[in-house]
N, C-alpha and C positions, 0 to 999 in steps of 0.2 A: 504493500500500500504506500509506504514511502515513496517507492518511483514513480505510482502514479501521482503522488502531490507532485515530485520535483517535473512533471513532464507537465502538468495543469500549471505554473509557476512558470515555465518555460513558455506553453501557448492558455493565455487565460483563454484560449476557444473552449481547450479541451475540456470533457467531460466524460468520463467514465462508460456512464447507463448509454449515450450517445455514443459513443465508438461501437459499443456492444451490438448497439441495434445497426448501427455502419456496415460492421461488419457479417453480422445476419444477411443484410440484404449483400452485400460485396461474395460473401461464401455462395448464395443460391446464383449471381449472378455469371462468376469463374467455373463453375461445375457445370451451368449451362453451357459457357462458352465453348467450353473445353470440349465437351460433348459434341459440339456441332463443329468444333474444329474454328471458333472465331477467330484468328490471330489475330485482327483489327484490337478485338474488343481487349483478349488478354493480354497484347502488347502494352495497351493503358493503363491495365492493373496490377500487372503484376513485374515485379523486378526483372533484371537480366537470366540469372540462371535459375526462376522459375521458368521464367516462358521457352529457355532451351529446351528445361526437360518436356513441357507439356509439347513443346514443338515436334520434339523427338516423336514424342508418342502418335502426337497427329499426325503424321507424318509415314509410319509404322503402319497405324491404321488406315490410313491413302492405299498404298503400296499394296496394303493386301485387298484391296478391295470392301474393304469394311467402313460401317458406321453407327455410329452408339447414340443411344438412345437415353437421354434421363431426365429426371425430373424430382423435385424434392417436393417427399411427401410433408414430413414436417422437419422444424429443427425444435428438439426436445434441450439442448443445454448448448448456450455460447456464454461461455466464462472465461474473466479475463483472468488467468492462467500464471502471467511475469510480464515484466516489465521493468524498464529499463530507459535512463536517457543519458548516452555521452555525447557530451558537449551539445547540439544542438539535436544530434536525432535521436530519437522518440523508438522505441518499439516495444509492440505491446502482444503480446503472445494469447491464443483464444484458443477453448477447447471447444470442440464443437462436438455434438451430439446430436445426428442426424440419420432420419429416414430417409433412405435413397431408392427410389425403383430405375434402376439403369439393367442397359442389355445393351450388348454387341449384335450386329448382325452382318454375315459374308454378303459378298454383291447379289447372290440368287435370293437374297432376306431371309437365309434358315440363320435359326439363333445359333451364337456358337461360345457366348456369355454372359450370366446374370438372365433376369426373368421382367418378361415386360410389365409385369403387372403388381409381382409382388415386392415390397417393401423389402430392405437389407437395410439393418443399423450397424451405422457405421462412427469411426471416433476417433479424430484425427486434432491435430494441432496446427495453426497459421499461424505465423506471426509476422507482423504489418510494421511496416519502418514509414514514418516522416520525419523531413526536415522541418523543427516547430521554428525555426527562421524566413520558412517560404510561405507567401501570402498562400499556395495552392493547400486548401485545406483536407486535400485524398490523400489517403492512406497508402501504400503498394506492398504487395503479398510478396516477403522474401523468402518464406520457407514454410515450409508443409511436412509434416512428416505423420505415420499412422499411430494409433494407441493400438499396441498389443494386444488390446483386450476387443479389438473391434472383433464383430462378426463376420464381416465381409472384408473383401480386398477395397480398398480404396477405388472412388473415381476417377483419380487422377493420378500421373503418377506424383513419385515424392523424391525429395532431392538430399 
């Protein structure tokens, strides 16, 4: 909790409940992206070597003919997790706890991952860097990684 004071002290924007909910909508909007292969969109959101890896993957899934399907059923826990600010950047780590229904499917549309219908909890960790010196008040997703204890394999991959 201290780093969140010293990071609120560094941008009086900040606020906690606010980043949380930030980040709710930022998580359902990267898992879409991802999904449909936006590089536009995750280019914006997310750091240098997130967007390699999710590129990789996009990329992976081009090649073979494939394309995934997802959508978030609910998100059941975004908790701010750490947090941290040197010198002027900010990052603030979030545990997510979320209902995913995602599926792969080869070019002929037989499924070959995941189930179109049915939900998978899943339980991963983001953590979002700004510089609290720049007027641009977004956040950007510089690392992902999964909680052990998830049920399913990740949407995306992790770095």
């Amino acid at each position: 909790r201290q780093a969140l004071t010293e990071i609120a002290l560094s941008d009086p924007e900040f606020d906690a409940d606010e980043f949380a909910d930030g980040a709710r909508q930022a998580y359902e909007i990267i898992i879409i992206g991802f999904a449909k292969g936006d590089r536009g969109l995750l280019k914006s959101m997310v750091g240098d070597e997130v967007f390699a890896n999710f590129d990789t993957a996009i990329r992976a899934r081009e090649a073979a003919g494939q394309s995934m399907e997802t959508h978030l059923a609910a998100i059941s826990d975004a908790r701010i997790t750490h947090a941290a600010l040197r010198g002027k950047i900010a990052e603030v780590s979030v545990k997510f706890t979320a209902d995913l229904v995602s599926c792969v499917r080869n070019a002929a549309g037989d499924l070959v991952q995941g189930h179109p219908s049915l939900p998978q909890q899943v339980s991963e960790y983001w953590t979002f860097s700004r510089d609290t010196s720049n007027q641009d008040p977004n956040w950007t997703l510089i690392a992902t990684s999964a909680d052990a204890q998830s049920d399913a394999p990740n949407a995306a991959p992790k770095d």
